[in-house]
N, C-alpha and C positions, 0 to 999 in steps of 0.2 A: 744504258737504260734511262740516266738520267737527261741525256742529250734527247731521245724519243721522247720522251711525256713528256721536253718544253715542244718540241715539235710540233706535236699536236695539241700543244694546250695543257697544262696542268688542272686536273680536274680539282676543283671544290673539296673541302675534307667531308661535306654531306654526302655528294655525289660517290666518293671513294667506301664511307659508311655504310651507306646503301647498298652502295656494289657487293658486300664484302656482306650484308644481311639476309642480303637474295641467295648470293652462293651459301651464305649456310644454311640457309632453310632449302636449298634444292637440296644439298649433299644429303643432309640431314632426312630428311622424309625419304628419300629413295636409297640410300647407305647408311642408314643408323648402323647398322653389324655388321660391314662391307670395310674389304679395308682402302677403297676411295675415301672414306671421313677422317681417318688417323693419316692419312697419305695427302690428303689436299688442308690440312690443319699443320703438318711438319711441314710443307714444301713455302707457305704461306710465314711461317716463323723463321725460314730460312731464308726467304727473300728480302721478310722486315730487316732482319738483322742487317743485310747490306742498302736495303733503300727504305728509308725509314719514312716517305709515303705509303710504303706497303702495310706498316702498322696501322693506319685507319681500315684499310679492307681487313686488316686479323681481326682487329676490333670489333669492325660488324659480323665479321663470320662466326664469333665464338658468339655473339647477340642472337644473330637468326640459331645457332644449335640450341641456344640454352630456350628461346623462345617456344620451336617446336618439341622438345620435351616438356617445356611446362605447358603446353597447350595440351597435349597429349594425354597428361595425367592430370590437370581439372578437367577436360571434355572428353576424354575417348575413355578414361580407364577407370573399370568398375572394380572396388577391392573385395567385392561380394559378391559377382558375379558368378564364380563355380558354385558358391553354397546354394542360389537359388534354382540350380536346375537339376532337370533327373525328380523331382519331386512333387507334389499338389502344395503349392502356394498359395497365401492370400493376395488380390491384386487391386489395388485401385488404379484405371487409369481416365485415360479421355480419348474417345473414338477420334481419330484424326483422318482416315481417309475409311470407304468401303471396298476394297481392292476388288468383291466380286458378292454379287446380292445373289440371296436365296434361301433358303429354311435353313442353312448353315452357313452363314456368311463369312468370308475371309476379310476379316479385316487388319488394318493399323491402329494401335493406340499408343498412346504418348503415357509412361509409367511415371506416376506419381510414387506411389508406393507398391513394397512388395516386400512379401514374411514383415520382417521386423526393421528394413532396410526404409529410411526413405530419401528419393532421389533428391540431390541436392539443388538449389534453386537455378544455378546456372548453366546445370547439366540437361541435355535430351537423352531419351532410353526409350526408343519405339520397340517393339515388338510386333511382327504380322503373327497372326492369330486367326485359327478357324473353331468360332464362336458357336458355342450351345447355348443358344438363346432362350429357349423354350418360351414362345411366340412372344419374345418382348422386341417389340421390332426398335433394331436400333439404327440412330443418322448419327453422320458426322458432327462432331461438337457435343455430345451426349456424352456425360460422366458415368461409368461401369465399375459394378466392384462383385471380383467372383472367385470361384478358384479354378490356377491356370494349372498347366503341365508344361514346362520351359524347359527348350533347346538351346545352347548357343548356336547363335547365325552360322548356317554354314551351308555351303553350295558347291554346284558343280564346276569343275576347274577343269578348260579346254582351250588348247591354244586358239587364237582369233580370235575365239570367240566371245560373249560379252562375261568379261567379269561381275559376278552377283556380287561377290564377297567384298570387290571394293566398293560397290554403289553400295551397297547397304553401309560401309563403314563410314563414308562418305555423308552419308545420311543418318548414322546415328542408331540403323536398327541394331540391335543388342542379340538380340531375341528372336527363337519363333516355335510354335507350339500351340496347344486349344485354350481353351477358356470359357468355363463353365458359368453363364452369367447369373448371378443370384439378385443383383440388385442393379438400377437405372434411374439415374439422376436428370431429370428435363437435361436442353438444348442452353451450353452453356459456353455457345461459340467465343472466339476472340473477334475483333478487331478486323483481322484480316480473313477469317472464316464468313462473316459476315458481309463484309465485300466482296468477297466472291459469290458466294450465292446470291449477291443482289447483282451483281455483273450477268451471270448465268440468268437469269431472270429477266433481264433486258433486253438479252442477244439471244437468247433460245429459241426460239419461233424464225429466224432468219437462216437461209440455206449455208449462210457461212458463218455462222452463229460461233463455232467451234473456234475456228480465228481470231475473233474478235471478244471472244473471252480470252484467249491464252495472248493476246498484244493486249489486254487490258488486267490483266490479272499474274502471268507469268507460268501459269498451270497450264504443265502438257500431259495432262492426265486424260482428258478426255479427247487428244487427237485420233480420230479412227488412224486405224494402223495403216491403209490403203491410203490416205492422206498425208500420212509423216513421209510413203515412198515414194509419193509424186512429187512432194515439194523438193525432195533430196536428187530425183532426176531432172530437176526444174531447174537446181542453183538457188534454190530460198530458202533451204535449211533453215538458215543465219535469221532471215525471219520469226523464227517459231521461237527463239531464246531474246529476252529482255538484253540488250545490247545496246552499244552506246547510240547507234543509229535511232534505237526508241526515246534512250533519255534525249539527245539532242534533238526531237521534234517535241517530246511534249514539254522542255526548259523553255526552245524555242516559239511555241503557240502561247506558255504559262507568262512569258514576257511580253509578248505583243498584246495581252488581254488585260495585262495588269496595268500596262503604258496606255492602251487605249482606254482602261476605267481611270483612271488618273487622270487624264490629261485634259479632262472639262475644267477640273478643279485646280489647275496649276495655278492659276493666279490666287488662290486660298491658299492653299501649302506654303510653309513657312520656305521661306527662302533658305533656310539652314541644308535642309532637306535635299539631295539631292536624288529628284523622279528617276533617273536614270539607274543609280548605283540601289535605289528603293526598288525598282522593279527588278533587279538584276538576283536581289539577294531572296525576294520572293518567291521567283522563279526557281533558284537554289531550294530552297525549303521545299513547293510543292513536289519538284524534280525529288528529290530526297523521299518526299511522302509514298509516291509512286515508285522508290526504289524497294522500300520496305513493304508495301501493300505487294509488290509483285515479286515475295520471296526471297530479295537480298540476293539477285544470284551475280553471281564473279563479272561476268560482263559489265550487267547495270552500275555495279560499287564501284568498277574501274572507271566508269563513264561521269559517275557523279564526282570520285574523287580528283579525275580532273577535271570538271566544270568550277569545283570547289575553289583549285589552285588558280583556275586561269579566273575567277572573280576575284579573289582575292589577291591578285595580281594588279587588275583591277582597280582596285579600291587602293590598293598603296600606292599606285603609278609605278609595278615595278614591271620586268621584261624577262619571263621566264621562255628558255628555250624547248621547243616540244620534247629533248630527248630527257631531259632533265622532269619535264612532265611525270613524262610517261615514267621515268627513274623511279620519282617520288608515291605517285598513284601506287606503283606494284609494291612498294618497299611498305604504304600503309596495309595494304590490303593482307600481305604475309605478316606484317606482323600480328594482325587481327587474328588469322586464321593462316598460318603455315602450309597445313594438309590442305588449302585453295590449287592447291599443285598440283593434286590429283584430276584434278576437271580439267579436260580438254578443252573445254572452253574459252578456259584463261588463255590461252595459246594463242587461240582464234580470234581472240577479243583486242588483244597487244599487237600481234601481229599487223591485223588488218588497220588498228589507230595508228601503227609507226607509220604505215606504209602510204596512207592519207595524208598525215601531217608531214613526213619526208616530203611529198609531192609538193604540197601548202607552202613547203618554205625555200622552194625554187622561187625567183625570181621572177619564173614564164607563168605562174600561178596566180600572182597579182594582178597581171595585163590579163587575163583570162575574166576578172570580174569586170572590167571595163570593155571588155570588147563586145561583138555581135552577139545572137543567142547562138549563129553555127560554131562560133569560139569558143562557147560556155558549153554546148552540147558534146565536143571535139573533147574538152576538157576533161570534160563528165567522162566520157563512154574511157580518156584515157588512166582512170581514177578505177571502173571495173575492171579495167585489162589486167592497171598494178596488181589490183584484190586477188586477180586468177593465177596470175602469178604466182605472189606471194604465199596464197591461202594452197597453192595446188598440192605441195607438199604434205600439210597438215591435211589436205582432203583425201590424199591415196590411204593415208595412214590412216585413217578414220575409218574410211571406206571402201578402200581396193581401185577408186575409179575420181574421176573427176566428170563435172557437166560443162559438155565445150560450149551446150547455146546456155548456160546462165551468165555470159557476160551480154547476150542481148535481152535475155529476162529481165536481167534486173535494172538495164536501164529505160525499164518501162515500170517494174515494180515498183521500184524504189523513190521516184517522183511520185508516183501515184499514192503511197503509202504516207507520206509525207506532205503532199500537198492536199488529199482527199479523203485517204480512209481515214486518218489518224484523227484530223479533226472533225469529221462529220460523228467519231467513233465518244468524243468527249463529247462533243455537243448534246447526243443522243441520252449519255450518262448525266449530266445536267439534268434534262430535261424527265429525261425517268424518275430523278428524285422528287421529283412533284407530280407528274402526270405519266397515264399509262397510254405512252402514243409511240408507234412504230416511224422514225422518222427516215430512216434508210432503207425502203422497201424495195425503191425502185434501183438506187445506188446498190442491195446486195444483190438483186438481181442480175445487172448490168456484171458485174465481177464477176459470179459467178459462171455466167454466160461466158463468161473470158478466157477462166481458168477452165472452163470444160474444153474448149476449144485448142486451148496449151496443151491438155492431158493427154488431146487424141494425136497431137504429131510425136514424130521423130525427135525424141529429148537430145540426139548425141550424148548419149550416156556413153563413155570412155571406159572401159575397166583397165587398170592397169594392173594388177593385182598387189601383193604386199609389201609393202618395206617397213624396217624395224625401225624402232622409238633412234635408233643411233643415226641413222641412214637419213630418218625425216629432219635430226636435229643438223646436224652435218650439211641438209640441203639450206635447210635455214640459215646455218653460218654462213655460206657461203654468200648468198641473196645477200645479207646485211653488210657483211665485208665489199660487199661489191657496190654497196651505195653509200659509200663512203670514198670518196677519192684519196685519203689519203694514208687509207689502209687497202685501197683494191688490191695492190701486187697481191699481197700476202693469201689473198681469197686461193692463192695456189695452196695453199699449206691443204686446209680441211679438203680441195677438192683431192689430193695425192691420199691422204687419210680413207675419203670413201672408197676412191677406187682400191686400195689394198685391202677395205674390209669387205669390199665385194667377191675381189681375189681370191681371198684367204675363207672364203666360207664355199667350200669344198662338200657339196653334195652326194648322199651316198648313192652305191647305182640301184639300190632299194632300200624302200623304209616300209615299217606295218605300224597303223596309228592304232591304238587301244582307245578309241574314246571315253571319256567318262559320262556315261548317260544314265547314271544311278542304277536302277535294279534292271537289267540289261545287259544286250552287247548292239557292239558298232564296230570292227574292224574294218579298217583302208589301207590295202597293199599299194603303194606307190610304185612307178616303174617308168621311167622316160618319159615324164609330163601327161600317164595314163594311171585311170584306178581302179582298182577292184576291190568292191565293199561288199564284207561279207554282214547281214543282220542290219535291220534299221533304227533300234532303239523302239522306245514306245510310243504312243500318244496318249497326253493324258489330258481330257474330257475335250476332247476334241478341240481343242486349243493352243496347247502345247508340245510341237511335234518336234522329236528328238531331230528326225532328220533338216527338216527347213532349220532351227535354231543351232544346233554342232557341226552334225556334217557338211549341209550346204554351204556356209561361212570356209568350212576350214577349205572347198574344192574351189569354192571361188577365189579366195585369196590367194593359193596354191596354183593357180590358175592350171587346174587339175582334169582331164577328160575322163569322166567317167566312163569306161567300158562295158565292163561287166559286174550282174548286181547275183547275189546269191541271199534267200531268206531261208535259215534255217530250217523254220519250222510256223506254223504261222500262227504261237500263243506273239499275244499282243506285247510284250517289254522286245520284242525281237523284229516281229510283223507292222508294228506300231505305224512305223511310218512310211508304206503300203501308198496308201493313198497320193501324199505326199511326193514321193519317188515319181508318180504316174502325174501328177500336178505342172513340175518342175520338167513334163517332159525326158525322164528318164527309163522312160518301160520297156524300151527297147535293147536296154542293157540287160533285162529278165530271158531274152530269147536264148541265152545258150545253153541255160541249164534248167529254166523252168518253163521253157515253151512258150509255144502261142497260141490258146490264152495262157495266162500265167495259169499253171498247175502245184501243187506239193503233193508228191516228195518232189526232192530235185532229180534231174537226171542223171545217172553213173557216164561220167565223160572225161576227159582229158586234153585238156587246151592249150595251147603255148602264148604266153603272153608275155614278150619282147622275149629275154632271156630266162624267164622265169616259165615253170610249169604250175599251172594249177589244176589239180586232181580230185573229184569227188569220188569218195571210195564205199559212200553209207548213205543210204540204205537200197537196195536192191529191191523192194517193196517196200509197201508203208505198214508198219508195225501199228500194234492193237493199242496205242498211244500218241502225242504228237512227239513229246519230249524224244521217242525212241527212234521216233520219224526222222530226227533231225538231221539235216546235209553234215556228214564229215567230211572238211575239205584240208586239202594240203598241199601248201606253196613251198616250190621247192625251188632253187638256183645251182644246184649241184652238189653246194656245201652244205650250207645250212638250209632248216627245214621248219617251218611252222604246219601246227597243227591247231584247227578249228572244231572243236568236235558237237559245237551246241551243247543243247539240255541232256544228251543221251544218260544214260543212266546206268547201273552195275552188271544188266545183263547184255546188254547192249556191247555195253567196253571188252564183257568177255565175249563176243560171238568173234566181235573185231580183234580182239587177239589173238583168237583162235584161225582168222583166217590172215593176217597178215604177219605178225607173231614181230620180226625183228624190221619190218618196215614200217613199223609205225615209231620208229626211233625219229625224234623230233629236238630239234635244238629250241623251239620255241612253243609252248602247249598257251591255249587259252583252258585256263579249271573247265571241265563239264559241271553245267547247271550251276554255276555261280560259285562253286564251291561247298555244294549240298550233301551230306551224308550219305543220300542216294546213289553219288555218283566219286565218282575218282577212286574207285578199288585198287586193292595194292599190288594184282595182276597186271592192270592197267599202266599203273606209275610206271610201275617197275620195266613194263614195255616200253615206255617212253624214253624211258634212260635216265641215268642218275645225272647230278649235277647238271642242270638242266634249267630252263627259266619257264616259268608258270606263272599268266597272271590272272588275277581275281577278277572279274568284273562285275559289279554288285554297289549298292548301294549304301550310304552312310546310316547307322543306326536303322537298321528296318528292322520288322516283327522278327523276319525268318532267323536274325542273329549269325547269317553271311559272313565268311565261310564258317562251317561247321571247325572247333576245336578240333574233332579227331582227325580233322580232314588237313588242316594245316599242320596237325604234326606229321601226319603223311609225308606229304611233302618235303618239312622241314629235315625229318629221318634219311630221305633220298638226298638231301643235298642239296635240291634246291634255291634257287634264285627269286625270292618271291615279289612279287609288284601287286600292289591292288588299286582301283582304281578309286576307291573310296578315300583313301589316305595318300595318295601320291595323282589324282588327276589321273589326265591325259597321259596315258607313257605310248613314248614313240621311240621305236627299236631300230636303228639307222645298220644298215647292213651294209658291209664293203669286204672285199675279195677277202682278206684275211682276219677280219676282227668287226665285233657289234658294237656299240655304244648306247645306252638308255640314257634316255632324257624326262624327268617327269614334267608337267606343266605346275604344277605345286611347286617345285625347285625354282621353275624359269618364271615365274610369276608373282610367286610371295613375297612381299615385302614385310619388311619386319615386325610393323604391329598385325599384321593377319595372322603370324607362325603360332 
């Protein structure tokens, strides 16, 4: 061991501290309760013991653990937080965002106080709130004080798809519930609320106006959502987040303006003075000013912290190496903020500065500034190739897909952003601060005319579909082992590792997905890379459609063909996403069972799909209700048996047991109606068969108080195997020739401070 590290160099005892602070702040935030933390903390004390440069990395690893716990419990953990919910409280806060206007507004506010509790100074406690204003119209930056009714945060939990529960924790929301406002304090913005409305205010009226607030402000609140998925088919994502590419233009423009105001007066300035290391450090501050006016996010901190290191290098004449950089950058930034780990950004941000400065510090890199511009442009486009490379991995994983033309987008964007928007974009702000003149009218024009013209070709949009957080880090090790000569060989080890965990993830020859779509059903029978979704969830105010946001994520990434669609019954938590289905181009999967045009009820039919049968056996006509209406269908493989029955209800279940009696024996029931009193009689159960799996699908705390008491002890009496979707997510039931396996998405997704 000790022959290898002279080999390569014995690292620094900072370099080894660091190393050893990052791994304990990774273990740590993703295996607090995992025994990876007690296993990679003995494995590290056993190695000290024989090489006693290993005791700096113990050192720092037991540093980053003890850090993300104390960050944890000053920032994240409230010792009051059960006492104030479930209850009407008193609240002062301050309106921080409008999440949605109207005579009942949803909004965010930032908690000062609440009951008898008040938030401590260093602490954030947001809460999303739908406010009873009674016409006191409130903006953002207005202080409120009224009485609330508070939830702990909590959301829906679905494989792919986007976790609520860590953005919110990520972001500090606490809370969510109403808010009765009794009292309004004027507009008593910060600092940074202030600059943003005055940015918004400058670039408003221009057709790209939305851009040029969120690269001057960091706010992607106001991106229309039709715009965040062009730029993503485009390859510019990485634009829309404050990243080092932003600090290193406006450090870069904050110097040449500072050197050019200086340098009339050189011959004034004291000779002591040095104009150079003067502009260098200014540019540092203003860079800094703009990291904090633009929300402090993981990117920009990394980009300023090493601007900070390589001035400061600088000014001592000393010679810091980029890995050592980058080493230092990330070791400040976790220690500030640990849970920084959760943003995939930080990823994206490291990533793409290793793989720049790797380039930078070949030797072909140098001659490249002195040569032609087709050497400098050669250089260039071979600096997007590394990016696509490097970044592609962390893009499937993001996204299921990668953009093949964003390596020639962005070597048009990204000069242009740099040599033209960025500063004609300060100039503008300047000049607003005194006078009300539109000076990029014809410049947003010309753009925009640009980007219309990108929008209507062929993006080559790539879907490749998903790979898991192991599989993405794994490609990464390798990339990095491979740019280093003189650890290449070893790039063998992690690539033997992926392929056996590709091996060893042994696919069943069906699964049935229970989605979690709150008060609702969503079932997807899987079968040979084809699906059958039974229900679509809801829409709620025509915004938020269960199917585009759960189901469509989890088929895409699955990269799943949908075949055939069956809608129960068509009350809206079922029918919901209807439209959507028919949007997405999927209504032709409605032809087997509800014709053409789509009709309800469903058809009585019987289909083979791959090896599996699926059977509707209810209703034969449409009953004197919708619930009674509803499709009972049942997927069979020979063995085992699921049963779908909808909303039906107690008379219902006996007609059906009257005509089917011991064939409605099911190894797998989804509850009728949610779990409603109305429905699950004890004829029924008891047809189904005992010891049996039943799951809930309903919503977290709603009015109806889902499933009914007497109705779970039903169940419970039979034996039952119970799942609900409310408390366990997503359960996905993997079926293979002799045996099931459940899986919930609350299991496979929770990390320790969400449990």
């Amino acid at each position: 061991m000790d022959r290898f590290l002279r080999h390569i160099e014995q690292p620094s005892t900072s370099i080894l501290i660091c190393c050893g602070i990052i791994c304990g702040c990774l273990i740590s935030v993703f295996y607090m309760d995992n025994w990876q933390l007690p296993g990679s903390l003995a494995l590290l004390v056993l190695v000290s013991s024989y090489f006693k440069l290993f005791s700096n990395v113990l050192a720092g690893f037991i540093l980053g653990i003890f850090v993300t716990v104390l960050h944890y419990q000053l920032f994240y953990q409230l010792s009051w937080k059960n006492l104030v919910v479930d209850k009407p409280v008193k609240i002062t806060a301050q309106v921080t965002q409008i999440i949605k206007a109207g005579k009942r507004p949803y909004i965010q506010v930032d908690i000062k106080s609440i009951d008898k509790f008040q938030v401590k100074s260093w602490q954030k406690v947001y809460a999303n709130l739908s406010a009873d204003t009674d016409s006191i119209k409130l903006q953002e930056g207005d202080m409120v004080a009224g009485i609330a009714k508070l939830k702990t945060f909590r959301s829906r939990k679905n494989l792919y798809g986007f976790n609520t529960e860590l953005y919110a924790f990520r972001n500090y929301v606490h809370f969510k519930g109403r808010l009765k406002v009794t009292f309004r304090v004027g507009d008593t913005n910060a600092l940074q609320d202030k600059y943003r409305h005055f940015v918004l205010d400058t670039f408003g009226e221009y057709k790209f106006g939305w851009l040029y607030y969120v690269l001057m402000t960091g706010d992607k609140s106001l991106i229309p959502k039709k715009e965040k998925e062009h730029f993503r088919m485009l390859g510019l994502s990485h634009l829309l987040a404050i990243s080092g590419l932003h600090i290193a233009i406006f450090f870069s423009l904050s110097f040449l303006l500072i050197k050019t105001a200086v340098y009339p007066f050189k011959d004034v300035v004291a000779q002591s003075i040095n104009i150079h290391i003067f502009g260098l450090v200014c540019a540092l501050v203003l860079a800094g000013g703009y990291v904090v006016l633009s929300g402090m996010q993981v990117s920009a901190q990394r980009a300023w912290f090493m601007t900070f290191i390589g001035v400061l290098c600088y000014v001592m004449g000393a010679r810091v190496s980029y890995t050592r950089s980058l080493t230092y950058a990330l070791t400040v930034i976790l220690l500030i903020s640990p849970f920084t780990l959760l943003n995939l950004g930080l990823y994206f941000s490291f990533a793409a500065v290793a793989s720049i400065l790797w380039l930078l510090a070949g030797p072909v890199s140098h001659k490249s500034f002195e040569a032609s511009w087709t050497a400098k442009c050669a250089w260039f486009f071979k600096i997007q190739l590394l990016l696509f490379l490097t970044l592609s991995p962390l893009m499937i994983f993001a996204f299921q897909g990668i953009s093949l033309s964003g390596v020639v987008v962005n070597l048009i964007a990204i000069p242009l952003l740099s040599c033209v928007i960025f500063p004609a974009l300060l100039f503008q702000i300047m000049v607003a601060a005194g006078y009300n003149i539109q000076l990029m009218s014809q410049l947003d024009h010309l753009i925009y005319l640009g980007y219309q013209w990108l929008t209507n070709l062929d993006y080559n949009w790539l879907e490749v579909g998903y790979i898991s957080a192991t599989q993405a880090a794994l490609i990464m090790l390798i990339l990095l082992m491979l740019s280093h000569v003189l650890i290449r060989a070893y790039a063998v080890i992690p690539m033997i590792v992926l392929i056996a965990h590709k091996a060893v993830d042994t696919s069943p020859p069906w699964q049935i997905n229970i989605f979690d779509v709150g008060h609702g059903s969503a079932i997807l029978v899987e079968h040979q890379g084809k699906g059958f979704l039974y229900d679509l969830g809801a829409n709620y105010f025509g915004t938020y459609s269960m199917f585009e946001k759960v189901i469509l994520p989890y088929l895409r990434a699955r990269d799943i063909q949908l075949v055939h669609t069956i809608v129960s019954h068509d009350d809206g938590d079922h029918a919901g996403g209807l439209p959507d289905l028919v949007k997405f181009s999927f209504e032709k999967t409605l032809n087997a069972f509800h014709g053409i045009p789509y009709r309800q009820p469903c058809g009585l039919k019987e289909i083979t799909f791959g090896q599996l049968t699926i059977r509707s056996i209810w209703p034969s006509e449409r009953q004197n209700d919708d619930n009674n209406s509803s499709c009972v269908v049942v997927v069979d493989d020979g063995k085992y048996k699921l049963l779908l029955p909808g909303d039906i209800e107690s008379a219902t279940e006996k007609k059906l047991t009257a005509r089917y009696g011991e064939q409605l024996d099911a190894d797998f029931l989804l509850a009728p109606h949610h779990g409603s009193r109305t429905s699950s009689s004890l004829p029924f159960v008891r047809a189904v068969g005992a010891k049996k799996t039943v799951i809930f699908s309903r919503s977290h705390n709603t009015a109806w108080q889902l499933p009914h008491q007497q109705i779970l002890k039903r169940y419970l009496d039979a034996e039952y195997e119970i799942y609900d979707t409310a408390l366990d997510g997503q359960i996905q039931i993997r079926v293979f020739s002799d045996h099931f396996e459940v899986y919930t998405a609350r299991n496979a997704k929770n990390l320790w401070f969400l449990r």
